[in-house]
C-alpha positions in Angstrom: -117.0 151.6 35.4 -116.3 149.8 32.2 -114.9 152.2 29.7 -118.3 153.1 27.1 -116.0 152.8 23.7 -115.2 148.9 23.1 -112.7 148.2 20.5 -109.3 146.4 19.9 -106.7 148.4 19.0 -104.1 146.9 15.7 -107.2 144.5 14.2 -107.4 144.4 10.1 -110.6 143.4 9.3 -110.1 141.4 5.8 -106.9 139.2 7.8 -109.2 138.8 11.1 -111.9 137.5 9.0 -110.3 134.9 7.0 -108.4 133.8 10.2 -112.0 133.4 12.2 -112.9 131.4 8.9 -110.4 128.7 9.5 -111.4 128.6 12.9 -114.7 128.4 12.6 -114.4 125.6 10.2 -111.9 123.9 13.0 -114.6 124.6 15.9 -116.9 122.3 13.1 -115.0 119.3 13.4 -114.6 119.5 16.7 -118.3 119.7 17.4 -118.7 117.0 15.2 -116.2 115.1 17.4 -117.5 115.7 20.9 -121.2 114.9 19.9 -119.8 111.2 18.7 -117.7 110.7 22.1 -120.8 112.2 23.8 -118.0 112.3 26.9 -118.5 116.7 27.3 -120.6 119.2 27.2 -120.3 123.1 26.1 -122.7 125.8 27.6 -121.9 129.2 26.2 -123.8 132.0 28.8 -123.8 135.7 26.2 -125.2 138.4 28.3 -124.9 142.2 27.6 -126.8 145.3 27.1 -129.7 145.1 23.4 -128.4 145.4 20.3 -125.0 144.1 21.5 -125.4 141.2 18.8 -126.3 137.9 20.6 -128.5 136.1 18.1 -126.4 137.2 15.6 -123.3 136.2 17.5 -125.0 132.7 17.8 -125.7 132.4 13.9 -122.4 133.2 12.8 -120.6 131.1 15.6 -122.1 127.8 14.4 -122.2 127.9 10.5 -119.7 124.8 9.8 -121.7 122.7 12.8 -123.6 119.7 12.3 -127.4 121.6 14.3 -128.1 117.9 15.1 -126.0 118.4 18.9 -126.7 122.1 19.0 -129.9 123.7 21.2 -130.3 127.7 21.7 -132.4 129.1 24.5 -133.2 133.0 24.4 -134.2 133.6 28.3 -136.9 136.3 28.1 -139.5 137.2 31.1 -140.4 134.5 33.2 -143.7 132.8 32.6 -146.1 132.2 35.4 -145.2 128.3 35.4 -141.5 129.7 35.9 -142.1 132.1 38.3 -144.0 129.0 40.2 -140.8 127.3 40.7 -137.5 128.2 42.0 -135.4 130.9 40.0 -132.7 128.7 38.9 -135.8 125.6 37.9 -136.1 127.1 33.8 -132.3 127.1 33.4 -131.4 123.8 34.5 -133.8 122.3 32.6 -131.7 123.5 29.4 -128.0 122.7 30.8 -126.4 120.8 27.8 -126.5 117.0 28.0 -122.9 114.9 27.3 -122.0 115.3 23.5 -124.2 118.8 22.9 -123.5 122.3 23.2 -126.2 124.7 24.5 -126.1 128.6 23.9 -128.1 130.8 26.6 -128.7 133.9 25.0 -129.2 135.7 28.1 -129.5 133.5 31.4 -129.6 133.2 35.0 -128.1 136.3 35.4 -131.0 138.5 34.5 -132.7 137.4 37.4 -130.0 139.4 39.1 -129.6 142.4 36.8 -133.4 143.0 35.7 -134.7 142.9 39.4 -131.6 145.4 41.0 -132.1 147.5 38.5 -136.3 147.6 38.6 -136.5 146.7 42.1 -138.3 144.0 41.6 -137.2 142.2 44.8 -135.5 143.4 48.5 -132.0 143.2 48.1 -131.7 140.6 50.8 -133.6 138.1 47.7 -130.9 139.6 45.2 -128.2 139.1 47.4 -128.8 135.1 47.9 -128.5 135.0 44.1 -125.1 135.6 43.8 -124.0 132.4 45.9 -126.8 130.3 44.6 -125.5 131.0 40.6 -121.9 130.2 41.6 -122.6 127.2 43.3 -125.1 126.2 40.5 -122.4 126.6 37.6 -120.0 124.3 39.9 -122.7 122.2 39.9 -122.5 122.1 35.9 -119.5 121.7 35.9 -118.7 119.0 38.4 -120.6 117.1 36.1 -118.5 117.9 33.0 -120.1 120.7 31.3 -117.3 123.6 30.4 -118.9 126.4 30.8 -117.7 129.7 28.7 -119.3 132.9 29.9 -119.0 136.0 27.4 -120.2 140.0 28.1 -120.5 141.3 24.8 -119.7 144.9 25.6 -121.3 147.6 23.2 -120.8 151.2 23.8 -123.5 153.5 24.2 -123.2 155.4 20.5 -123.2 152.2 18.6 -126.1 151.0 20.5 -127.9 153.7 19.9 -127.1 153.3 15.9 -128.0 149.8 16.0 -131.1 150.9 17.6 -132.0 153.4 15.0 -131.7 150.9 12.2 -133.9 148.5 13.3 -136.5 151.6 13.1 -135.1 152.6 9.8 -134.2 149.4 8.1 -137.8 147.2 6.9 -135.4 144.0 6.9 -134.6 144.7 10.9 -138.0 146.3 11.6 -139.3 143.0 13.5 -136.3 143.3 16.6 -137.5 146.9 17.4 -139.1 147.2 20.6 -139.8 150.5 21.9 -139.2 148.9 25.7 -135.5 148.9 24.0 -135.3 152.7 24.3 -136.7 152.9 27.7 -134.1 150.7 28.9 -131.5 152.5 27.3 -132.2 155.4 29.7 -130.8 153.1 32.1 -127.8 152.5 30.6 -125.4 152.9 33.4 -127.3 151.1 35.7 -127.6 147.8 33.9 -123.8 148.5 33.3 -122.8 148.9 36.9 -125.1 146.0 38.0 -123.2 143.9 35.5 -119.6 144.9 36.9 -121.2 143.6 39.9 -122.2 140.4 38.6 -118.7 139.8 36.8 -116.7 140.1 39.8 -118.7 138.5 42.1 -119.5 135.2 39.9 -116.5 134.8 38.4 -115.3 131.5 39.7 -115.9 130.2 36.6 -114.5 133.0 34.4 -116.4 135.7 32.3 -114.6 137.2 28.7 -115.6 140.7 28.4 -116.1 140.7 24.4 -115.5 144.1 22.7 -118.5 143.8 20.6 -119.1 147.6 18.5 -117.4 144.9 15.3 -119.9 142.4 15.3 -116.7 140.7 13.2 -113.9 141.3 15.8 -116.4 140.1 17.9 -116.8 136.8 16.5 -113.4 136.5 16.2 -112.9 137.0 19.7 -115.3 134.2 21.1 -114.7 131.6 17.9 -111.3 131.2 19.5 -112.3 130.8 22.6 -114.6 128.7 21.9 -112.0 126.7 19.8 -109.6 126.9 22.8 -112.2 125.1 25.5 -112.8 122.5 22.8 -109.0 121.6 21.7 -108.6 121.5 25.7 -111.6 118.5 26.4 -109.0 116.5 24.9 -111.7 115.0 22.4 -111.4 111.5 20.6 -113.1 109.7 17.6 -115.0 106.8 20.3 -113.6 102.9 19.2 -115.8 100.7 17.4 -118.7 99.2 19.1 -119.7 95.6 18.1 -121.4 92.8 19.3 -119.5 90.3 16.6 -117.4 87.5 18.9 
């Protein structure tokens, strides 16, 4: 089982957060630059336990980006309409078109994790799952989305001080949820479902993000994210004109 404390060792905050800076700044222009080609798409998949810091992951990620190419989708409970249709139907709807980047902030993968761990569904139903998200993210990508897939591991003590300060802090008030804490009893479950999850669909690989720094965090998945984009191999597009 993943180890609870999630840190990385040698790190100095004030020299990791002026180098994310740059590179944030650099992951910018790049956006910028793939949205003009409109020749490749990002999807970013952030999954892990509450409180790990995936909206504010998201915020932080994107603050030198032009929001024009950008679209996040926060996967809650299915809806009836969703539950009508196949369990993969409300994700592919949001897969990124050419030129944008799309952030999931959860995904597909809570319709394995929620229903093993609630027992929502026979295991023979989970099962299939695995198989059909794998071939589902080739899919993506055959068609020329990169896909970056990030856990962002929190350890059990921090979660449960970020989960007392949204109880104690007026400006964090409105993300308590009390079904937060009943999870939490679950803890290890969710966790050993996700090793699960990480081994099994890994064909396109995940990043297990230490993620108890919310700034060594972003630090870790800015360059990352800066690495898939340098590697698309993106160009200004020519002039178009219909001058003869």
């Amino acid at each position: 089982m993943m180890k609870r404390n999630t840190f990385t060792e040698g790190l100095n905050k004030a020299e990791t957060v002026k180098q994310t800076k740059a590179v944030l700044k650099q992951i910018g222009e790049l956006q910028h630059q793939m949205y003009a080609e409109s020749k490749h798409s990002l999807l970013l998949v952030f999954q892990g336990m509450d409180a790990s810091g995936k909206d504010g992951l998201t915020r932080d990620l994107f603050k030198y980006c032009n929001p024009v190419s950008i679209s996040v989708k926060s996967f809650k409970k299915p809806t009836p309409e969703e539950y009508a249709h196949d369990f993969l139907w409300r994700v592919h709807r949001h897969s990124p078109p050419k030129g944008a980047v799309q952030v999931f902030i959860r995904s597909h993968y809570e319709d394995i994790l929620v229903p093993t761990v609630e027992n929502l569904f026979t295991p023979e139903i989970i099962e299939e799952r695995y198989q059909l998200i794998n071939n589902f993210e080739q899919l993506l990508a055959h068609n020329g989305t990169r896909i970056l897939k990030f856990f962002l591991h929190i350890s059990y003590e921090e979660q449960e001080l970020r989960l007392t300060e949204r109880m104690e802090n007026e400006r964090k008030f409105w993300k308590h949820n009390d079904g937060d804490w009943e999870t939490r009893k679950k803890f290890d479950q969710y966790l050993e479902v996700y090793e699960s999850i990480l081994t099994r669909c890994n064909q396109i690989p995940w990043q297990v993000i230490p993620s108890d720094r919310n700034w060594e965090k972003l630090w870790h998945v800015a360059n990352s994210v800066l690495r898939a984009l340098e590697e698309m191999n993106i160009q200004w597009p020519p002039l178009k004109t219909e001058l003869r």
